[in-house]
C-alpha positions as CSV (number, residue, x, y, z in Angstrom):
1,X,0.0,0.0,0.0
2,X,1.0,3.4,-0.8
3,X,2.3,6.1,2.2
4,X,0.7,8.6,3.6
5,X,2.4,12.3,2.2
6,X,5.3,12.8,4.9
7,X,6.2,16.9,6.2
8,X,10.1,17.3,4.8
9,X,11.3,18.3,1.4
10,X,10.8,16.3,-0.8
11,X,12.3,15.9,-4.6
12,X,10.2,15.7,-7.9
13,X,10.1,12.0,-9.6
14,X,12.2,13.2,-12.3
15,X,15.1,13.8,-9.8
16,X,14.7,10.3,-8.4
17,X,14.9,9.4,-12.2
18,X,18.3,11.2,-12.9
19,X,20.4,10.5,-9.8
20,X,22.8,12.8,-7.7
21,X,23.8,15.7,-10.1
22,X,19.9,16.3,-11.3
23,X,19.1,16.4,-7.5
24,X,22.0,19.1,-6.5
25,X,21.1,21.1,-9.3
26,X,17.3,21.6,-7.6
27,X,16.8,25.2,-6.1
28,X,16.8,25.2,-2.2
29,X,14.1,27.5,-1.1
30,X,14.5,30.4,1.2
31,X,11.3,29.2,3.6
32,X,10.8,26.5,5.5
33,X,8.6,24.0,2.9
34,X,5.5,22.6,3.6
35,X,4.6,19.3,4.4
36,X,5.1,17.7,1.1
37,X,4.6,14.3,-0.7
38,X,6.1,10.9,0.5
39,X,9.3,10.0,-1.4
40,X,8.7,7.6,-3.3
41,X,9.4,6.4,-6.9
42,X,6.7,6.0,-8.9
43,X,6.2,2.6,-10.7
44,X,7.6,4.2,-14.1
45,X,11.3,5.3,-12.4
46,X,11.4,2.1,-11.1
47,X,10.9,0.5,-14.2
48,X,13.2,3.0,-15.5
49,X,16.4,2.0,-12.9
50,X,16.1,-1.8,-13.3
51,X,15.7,-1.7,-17.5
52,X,17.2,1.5,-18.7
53,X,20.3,2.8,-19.3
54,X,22.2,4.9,-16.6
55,X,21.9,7.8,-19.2
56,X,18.9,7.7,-20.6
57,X,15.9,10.0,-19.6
58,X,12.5,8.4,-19.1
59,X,9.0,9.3,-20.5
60,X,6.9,10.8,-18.6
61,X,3.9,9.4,-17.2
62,X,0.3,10.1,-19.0
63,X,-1.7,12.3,-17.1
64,X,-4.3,11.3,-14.6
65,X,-7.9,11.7,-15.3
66,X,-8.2,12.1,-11.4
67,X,-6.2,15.6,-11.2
68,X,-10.1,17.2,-12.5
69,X,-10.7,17.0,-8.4
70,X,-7.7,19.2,-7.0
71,X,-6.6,22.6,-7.7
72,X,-3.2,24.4,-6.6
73,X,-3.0,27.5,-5.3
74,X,-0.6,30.3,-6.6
75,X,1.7,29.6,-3.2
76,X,2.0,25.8,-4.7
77,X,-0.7,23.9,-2.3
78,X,-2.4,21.1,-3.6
79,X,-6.3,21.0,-3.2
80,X,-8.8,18.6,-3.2
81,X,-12.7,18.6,-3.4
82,X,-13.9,16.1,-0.7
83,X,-17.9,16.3,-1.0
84,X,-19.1,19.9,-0.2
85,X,-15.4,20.9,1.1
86,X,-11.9,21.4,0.0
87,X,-9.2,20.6,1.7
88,X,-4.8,21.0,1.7
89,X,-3.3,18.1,0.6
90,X,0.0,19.2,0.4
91,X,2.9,20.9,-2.1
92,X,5.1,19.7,-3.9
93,X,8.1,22.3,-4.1
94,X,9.9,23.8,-7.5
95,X,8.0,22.2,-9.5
96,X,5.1,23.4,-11.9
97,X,1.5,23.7,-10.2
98,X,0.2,20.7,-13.0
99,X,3.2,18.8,-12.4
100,X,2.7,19.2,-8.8
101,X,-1.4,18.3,-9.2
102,X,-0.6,15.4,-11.2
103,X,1.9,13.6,-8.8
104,X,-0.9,14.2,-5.9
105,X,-3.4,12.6,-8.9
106,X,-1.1,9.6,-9.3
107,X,-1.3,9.1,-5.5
108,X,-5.1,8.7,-5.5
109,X,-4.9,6.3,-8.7
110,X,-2.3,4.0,-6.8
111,X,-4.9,4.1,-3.4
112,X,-7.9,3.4,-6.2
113,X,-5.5,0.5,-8.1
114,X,-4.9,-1.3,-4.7
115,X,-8.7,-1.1,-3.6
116,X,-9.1,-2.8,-7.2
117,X,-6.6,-5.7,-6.2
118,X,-8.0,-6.5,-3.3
119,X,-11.6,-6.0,-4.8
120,X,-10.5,-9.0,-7.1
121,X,-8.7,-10.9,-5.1
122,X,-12.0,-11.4,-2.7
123,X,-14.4,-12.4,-6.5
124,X,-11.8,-14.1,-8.0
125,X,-9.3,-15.9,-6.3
126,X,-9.0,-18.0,-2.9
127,X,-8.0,-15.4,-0.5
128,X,-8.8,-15.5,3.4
129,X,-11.2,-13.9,5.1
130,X,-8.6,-12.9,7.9
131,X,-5.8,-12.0,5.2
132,X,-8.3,-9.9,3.3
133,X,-9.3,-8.3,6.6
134,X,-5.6,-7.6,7.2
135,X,-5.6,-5.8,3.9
136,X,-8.6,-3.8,4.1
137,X,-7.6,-2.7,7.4
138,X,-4.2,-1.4,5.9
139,X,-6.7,0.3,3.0
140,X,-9.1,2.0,5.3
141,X,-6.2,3.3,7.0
142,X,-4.6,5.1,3.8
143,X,-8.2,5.9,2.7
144,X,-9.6,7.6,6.4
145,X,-8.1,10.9,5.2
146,X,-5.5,10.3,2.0
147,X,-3.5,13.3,0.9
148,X,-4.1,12.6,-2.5
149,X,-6.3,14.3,-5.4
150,X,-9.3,11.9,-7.0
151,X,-12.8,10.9,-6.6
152,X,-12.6,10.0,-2.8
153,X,-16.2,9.6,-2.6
154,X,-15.7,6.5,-5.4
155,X,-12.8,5.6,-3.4
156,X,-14.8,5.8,0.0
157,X,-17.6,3.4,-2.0
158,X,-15.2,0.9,-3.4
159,X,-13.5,0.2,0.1
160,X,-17.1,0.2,1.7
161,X,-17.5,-2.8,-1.2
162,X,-15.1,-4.5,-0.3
163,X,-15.7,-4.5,3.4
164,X,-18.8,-5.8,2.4
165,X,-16.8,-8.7,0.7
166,X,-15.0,-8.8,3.4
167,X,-17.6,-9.5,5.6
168,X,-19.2,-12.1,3.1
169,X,-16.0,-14.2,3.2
170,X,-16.0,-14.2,7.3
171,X,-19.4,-15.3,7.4
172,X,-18.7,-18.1,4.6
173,X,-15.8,-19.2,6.5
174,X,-17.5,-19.1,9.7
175,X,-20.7,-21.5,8.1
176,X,-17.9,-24.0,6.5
177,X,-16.0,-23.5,10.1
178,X,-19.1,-24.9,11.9
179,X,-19.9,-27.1,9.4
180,X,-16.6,-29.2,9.8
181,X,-17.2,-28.6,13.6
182,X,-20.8,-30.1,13.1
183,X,-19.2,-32.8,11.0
184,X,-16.1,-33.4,13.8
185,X,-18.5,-33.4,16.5
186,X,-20.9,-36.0,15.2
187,X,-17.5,-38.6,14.1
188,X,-16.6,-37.7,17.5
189,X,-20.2,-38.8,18.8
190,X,-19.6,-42.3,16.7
191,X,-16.0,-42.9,18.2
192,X,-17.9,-42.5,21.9
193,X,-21.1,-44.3,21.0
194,X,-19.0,-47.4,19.9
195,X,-16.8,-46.8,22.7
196,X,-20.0,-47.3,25.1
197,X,-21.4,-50.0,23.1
198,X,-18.3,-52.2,23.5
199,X,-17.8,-51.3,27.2
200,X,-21.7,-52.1,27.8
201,X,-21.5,-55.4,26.4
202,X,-22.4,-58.5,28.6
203,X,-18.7,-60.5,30.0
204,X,-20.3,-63.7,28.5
205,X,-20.5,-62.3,25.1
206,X,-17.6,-60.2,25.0
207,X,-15.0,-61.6,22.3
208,X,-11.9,-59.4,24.2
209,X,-9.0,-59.8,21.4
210,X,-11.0,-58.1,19.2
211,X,-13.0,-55.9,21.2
212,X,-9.7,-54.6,22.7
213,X,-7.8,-53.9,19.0
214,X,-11.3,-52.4,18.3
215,X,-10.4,-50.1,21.1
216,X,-7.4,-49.3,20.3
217,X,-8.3,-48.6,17.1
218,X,-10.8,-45.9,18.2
219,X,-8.4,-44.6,20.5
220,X,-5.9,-43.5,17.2
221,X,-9.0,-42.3,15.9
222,X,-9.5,-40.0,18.3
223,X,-6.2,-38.6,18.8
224,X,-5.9,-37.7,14.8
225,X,-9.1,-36.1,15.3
226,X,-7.7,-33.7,17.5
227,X,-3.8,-33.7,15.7
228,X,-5.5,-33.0,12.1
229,X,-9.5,-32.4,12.4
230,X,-11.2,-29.1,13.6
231,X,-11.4,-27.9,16.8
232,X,-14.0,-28.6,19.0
233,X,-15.4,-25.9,21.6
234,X,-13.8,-27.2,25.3
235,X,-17.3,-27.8,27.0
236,X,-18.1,-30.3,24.1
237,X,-14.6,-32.1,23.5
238,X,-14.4,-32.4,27.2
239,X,-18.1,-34.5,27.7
240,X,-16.9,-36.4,25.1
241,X,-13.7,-37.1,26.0
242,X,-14.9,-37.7,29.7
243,X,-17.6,-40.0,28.0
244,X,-14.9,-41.9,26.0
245,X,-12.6,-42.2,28.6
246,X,-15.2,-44.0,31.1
247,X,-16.5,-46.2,28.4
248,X,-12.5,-47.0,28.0
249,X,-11.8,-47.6,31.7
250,X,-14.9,-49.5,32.5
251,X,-13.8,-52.1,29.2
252,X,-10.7,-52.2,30.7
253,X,-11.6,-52.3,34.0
254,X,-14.1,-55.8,33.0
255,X,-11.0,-57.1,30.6
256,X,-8.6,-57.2,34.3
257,X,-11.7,-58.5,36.3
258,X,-12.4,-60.9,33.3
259,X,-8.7,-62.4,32.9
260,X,-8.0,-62.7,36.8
261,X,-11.3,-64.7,37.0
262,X,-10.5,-67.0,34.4
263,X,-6.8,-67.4,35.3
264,X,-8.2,-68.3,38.7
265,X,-10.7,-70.9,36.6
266,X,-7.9,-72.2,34.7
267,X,-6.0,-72.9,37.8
268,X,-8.5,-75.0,39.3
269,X,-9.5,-76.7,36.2
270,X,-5.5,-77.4,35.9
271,X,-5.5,-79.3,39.3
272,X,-8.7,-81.0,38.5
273,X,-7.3,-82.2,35.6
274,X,-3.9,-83.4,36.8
275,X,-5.8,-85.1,39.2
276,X,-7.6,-86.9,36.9
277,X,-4.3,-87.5,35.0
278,X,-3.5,-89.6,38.3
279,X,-6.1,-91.9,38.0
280,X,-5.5,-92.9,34.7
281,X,-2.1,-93.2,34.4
282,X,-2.9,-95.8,37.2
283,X,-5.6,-97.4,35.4
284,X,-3.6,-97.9,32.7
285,X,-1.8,-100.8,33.0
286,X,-5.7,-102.6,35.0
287,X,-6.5,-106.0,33.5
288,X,-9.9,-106.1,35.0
289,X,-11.4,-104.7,31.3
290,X,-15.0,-103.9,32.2
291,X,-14.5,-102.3,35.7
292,X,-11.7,-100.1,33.9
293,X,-13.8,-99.0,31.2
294,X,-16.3,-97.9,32.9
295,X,-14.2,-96.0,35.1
296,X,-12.5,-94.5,31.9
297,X,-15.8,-93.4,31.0
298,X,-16.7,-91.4,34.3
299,X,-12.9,-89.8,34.0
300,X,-13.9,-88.7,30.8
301,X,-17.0,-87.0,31.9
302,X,-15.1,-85.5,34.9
303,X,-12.7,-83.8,32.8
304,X,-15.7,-82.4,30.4
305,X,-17.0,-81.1,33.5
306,X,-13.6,-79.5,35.3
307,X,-13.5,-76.9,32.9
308,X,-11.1,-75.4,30.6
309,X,-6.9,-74.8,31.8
310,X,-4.8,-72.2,30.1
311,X,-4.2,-73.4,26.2
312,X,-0.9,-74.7,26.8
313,X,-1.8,-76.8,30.1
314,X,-4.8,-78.2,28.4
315,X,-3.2,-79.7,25.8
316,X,-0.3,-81.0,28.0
317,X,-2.7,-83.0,29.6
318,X,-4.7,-84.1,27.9
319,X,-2.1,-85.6,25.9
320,X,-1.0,-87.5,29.3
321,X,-4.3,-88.6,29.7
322,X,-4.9,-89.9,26.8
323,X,-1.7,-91.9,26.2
324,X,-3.4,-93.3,29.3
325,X,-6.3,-94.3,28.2
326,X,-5.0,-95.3,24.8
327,X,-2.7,-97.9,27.2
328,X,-5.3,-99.6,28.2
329,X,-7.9,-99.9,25.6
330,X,-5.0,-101.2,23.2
331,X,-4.2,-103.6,25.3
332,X,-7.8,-104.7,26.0
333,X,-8.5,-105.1,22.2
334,X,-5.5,-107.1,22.0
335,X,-6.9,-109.5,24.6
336,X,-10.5,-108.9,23.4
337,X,-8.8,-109.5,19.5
338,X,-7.4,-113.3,20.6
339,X,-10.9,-113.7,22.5
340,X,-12.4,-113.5,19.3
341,X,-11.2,-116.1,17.9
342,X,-12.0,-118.5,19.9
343,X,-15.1,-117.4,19.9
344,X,-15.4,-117.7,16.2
345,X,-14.4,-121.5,16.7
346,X,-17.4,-121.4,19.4
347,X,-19.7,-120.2,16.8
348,X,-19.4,-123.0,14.1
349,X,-20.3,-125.1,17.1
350,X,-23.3,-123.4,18.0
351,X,-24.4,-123.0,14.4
352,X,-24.2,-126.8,14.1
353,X,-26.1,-126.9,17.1
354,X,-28.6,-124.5,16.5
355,X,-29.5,-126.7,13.0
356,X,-29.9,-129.4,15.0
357,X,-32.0,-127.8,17.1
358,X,-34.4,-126.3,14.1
359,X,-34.7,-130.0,12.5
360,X,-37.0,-130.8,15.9
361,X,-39.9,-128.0,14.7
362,X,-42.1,-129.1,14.1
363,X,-43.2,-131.1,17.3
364,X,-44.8,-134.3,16.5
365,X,-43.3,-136.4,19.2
366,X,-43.1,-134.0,22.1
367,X,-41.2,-136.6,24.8
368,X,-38.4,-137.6,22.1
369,X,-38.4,-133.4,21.3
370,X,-38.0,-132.4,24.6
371,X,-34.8,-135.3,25.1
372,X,-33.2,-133.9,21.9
373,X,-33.6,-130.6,23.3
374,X,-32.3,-131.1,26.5
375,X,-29.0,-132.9,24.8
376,X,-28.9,-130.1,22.5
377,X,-28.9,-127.4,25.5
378,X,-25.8,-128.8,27.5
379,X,-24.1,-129.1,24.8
380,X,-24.9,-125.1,23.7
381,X,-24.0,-124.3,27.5
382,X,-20.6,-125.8,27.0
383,X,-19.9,-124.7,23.4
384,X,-18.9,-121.1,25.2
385,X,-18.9,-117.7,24.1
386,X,-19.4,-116.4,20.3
387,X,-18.2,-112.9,19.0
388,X,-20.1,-110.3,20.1
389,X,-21.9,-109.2,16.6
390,X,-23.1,-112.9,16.2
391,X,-24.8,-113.4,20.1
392,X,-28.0,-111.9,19.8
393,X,-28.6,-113.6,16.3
394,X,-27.8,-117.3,17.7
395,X,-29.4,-116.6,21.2
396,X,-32.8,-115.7,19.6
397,X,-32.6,-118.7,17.0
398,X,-32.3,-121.1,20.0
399,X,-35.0,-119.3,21.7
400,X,-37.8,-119.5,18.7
401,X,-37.2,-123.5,19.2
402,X,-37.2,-123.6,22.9
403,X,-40.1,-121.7,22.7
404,X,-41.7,-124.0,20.2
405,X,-41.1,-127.3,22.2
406,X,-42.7,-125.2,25.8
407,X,-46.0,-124.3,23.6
408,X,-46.4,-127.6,22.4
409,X,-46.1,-129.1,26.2
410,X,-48.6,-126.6,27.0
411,X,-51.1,-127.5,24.5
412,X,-50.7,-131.0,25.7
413,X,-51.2,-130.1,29.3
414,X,-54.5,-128.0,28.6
415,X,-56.1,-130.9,26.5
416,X,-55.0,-133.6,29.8
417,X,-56.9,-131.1,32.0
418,X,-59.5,-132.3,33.7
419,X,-60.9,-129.3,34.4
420,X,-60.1,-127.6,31.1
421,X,-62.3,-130.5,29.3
422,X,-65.1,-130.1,31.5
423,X,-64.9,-126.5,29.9
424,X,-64.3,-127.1,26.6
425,X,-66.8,-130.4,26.6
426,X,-69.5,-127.9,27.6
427,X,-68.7,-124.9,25.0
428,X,-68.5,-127.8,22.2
429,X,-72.1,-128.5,23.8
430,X,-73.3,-125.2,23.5
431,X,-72.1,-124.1,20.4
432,X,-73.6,-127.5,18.6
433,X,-77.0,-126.9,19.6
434,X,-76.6,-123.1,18.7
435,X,-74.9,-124.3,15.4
436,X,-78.2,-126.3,14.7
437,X,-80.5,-123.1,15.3
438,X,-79.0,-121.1,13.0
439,X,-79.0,-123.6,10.0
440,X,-83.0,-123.9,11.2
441,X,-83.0,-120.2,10.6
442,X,-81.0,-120.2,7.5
443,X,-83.1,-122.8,5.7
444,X,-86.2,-120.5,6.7
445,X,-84.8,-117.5,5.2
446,X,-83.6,-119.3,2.1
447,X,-87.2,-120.2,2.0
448,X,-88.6,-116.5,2.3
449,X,-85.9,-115.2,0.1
450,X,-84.8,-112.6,3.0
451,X,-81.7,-111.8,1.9
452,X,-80.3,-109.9,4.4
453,X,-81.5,-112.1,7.2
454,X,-79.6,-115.1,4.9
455,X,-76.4,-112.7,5.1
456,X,-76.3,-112.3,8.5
457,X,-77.0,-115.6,9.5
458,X,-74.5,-117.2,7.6
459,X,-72.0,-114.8,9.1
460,X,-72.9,-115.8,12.6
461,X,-73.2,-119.6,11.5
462,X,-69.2,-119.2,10.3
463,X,-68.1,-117.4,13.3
464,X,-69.9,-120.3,15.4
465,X,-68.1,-122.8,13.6
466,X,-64.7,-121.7,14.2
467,X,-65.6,-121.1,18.0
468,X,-66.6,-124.7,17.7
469,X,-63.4,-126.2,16.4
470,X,-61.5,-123.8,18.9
471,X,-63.1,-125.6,21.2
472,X,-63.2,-129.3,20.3
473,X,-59.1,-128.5,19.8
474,X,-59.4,-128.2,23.3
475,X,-60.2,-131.8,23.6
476,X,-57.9,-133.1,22.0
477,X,-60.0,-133.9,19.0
């Protein structure tokens, strides 16, 4: 931004042009001078030092359109029209009045060119709100009162524009500000909410390996929320943080409770097991194979019941115990493998037997049938044992035939009865002389040609006939 005018003497732009000897050829005046322009080069000296030769003598500027708002007086003061007034603005010492009006013009046009920068800076390019402010301040400061000749009233409007801009950009800012806030605080929210939800599950339920990496994790998230995301206002980033922080120590808190209950568990499970390690390394070498086994059994559903050790232990062990129990059932197949056959040898007895047995069935001479039997028995007694898949399928076979020979002695025991034939005798009676009234009726509904009376009939007169030969069985007859 341009100076303000400073008090002094000050030398023409052409002198700063032409160095030393231009500048001590300038009249000194005989008064003290009034407070006269800053001194500074204008943009075409400058150009001139930097790209023109030491001796050559630069154009001068056009003139400014802006020098219709000031006058100088005959004395050399600069006016300018501000509004309904006029004001001093300053002199500009041996040189000519317009010379003198124009520099004070040039002034106003570099105040009006900055405005313009800035102006389109703030529409067209990314410029901040607080670097703009910077700028404008630095503006309105060179603008309150400028000792320069121009429009200041166009000036005053184009810096009251750009305030306005100004303004425009704070409040953008401030909405995309609160906006990323809004956005921060509700990820923030999340982060908590999980937090809680993982704390708040049930100790039964919890799976901790990944429920604590899962807490980590949301722990780095947080902490690269604050490094690199927007700031939060302190009331709200500290109930959340106090929120995240309990939901942290309470998960923690249940992980230590958790681990020192279960290393406890493990513990005891580890000396219920070992225990039960005891008992079958000693049962290992047993010969008595059914007792054993059994009791293998209930050490197996002791140490389903005793609870899980640490990994390690467990499988230590278990490995023990089973070596253990592998000991003994190994060796009881081996016995139970020789048993076999001989009990295969056993079978082909019993087979023979048992086809001796089915070539009594069926009973016609139940005395010589019950003497074969008999033989047949002691001899099945003595034959032994037979492999286990083949003992119900020979027991049964012998069964059916013992079974047979028993019905047939109690058929012949009913018939000998005494008591039994007085029954039967008396039935056979009965159901003759009922037998003999229903043919009566028969013949007479034959006769009528009632044919459902003939249809019953002849269904009672069948039913009566097998009760009759039921009963004459009886008798022996």
């Amino acid at each position: 931004m341009p100076s303000t005018p400073e008090p002094e003497e000050v030398s023409s732009p052409e002198a700063d042009d032409q160095g030393a000897s231009a500048a001590a050829a300038a009249p000194i005046p005989s008064v003290p001078p009034r407070p006269g322009p800053p001194r500074i080069p204008t943009p075409a000296a400058l150009a001139g030092r930097v790209h023109a030769p030491a001796a050559s003598v630069p154009a001068p500027p056009p003139p400014s359109e802006s020098a219709r708002f000031g006058r100088v007086e005959d004395d050399g003061t600069v006016y300018v029209t501000d509004g309904d007034t006029e004001r001093s603005v300053g002199s500009y010492p041996d040189v000519g009045n317009e010379e003198a009006l124009q520099y004070f013009a040039r002034k106003y046009d570099e105040l009006l060119a900055s405005a313009d920068l800035l102006h389109q800076r703030l529409t067209s390019a990314e410029v901040s709100a607080k670097e703009a402010a910077d700028s404008l301040a630095t503006l309105q400061e060179h603008t309150a009162e400028p000792m320069v000749v121009g429009d200041l009233a166009a000036l005053r409007d184009r810096v009251a524009g750009i305030a306005a801009l100004v303004a425009q950009r704070r409040e953008a800012e401030a909405a995309v500000r609160a906006e990323a806030k809004a956005q921060a605080a509700a990820e923030r929210e999340s982060l908590v909410a999980e937090a809680e939800t993982i704390a708040a599950q049930h100790v039964d339920k919890v799976q901790w390996k990944s429920s604590s990496e899962r807490m980590r994790g949301l722990l780095d998230q947080w902490k690269n929320h604050q490094r690199s995301g927007p700031k939060l206002d302190k009331p709200t980033e500290n109930a959340m943080w106090q929120r995240f922080s309990h939901a942290r120590n309470s998960f923690d808190k249940a992980r230590r409770t958790h681990f020192a209950q279960l290393e406890d568990t493990q513990a005891g499970a580890k000396r219920a097991k070992e225990g039960l390690v005891k008992e079958a390394e000693q049962l290992s070498t047993s010969k008595d194979w059914v007792t054993t086994a059994r009791a293998f059994k209930g050490l197996m559903d002791q140490w389903r019941l005793a609870g899980r050790a640490s990994r390690a232990d467990d499988d230590a062990l278990w490995a023990r115990f089973k070596a253990a129990q592998d000991a003994f059932f190994a060796a009881k197949d081996a016995v139970n493998a020789a048993e076999e056959e001989q009990f295969r040898a056993n079978l082909a007895l019993k087979e023979q037997l048992l086809t001796e047995a089915q070539a009594i069935l069926p009973v016609t001479n139940l005395d010589a049938a019950k003497a074969q039997l008999r033989v047949i028995q002691d001899k099945w007694e003595k034959a032994g044992k037979v492999p286990r898949a083949d003992l119900e399928r020979v027991e049964k076979a012998i069964r059916r035939v013992e079974a047979s020979v028993r019905d047939a002695e109690d058929a012949r025991w009913k018939s000998s009865n005494p008591e039994v034939a007085a029954r039967a005798s008396s039935m056979v009676g009965q159901l003759e002389a009922s037998i003999a009234a229903i043919r009566d009726d028969l013949a007479r509904a034959e006769a009528s040609g009632n044919a459902r009376k003939v249809t019953e009939l002849r269904a009672r007169l069948e039913a009566q006939q097998a009760w009759l030969a039921q009963a004459r069985s009886g008798l022996g007859g």
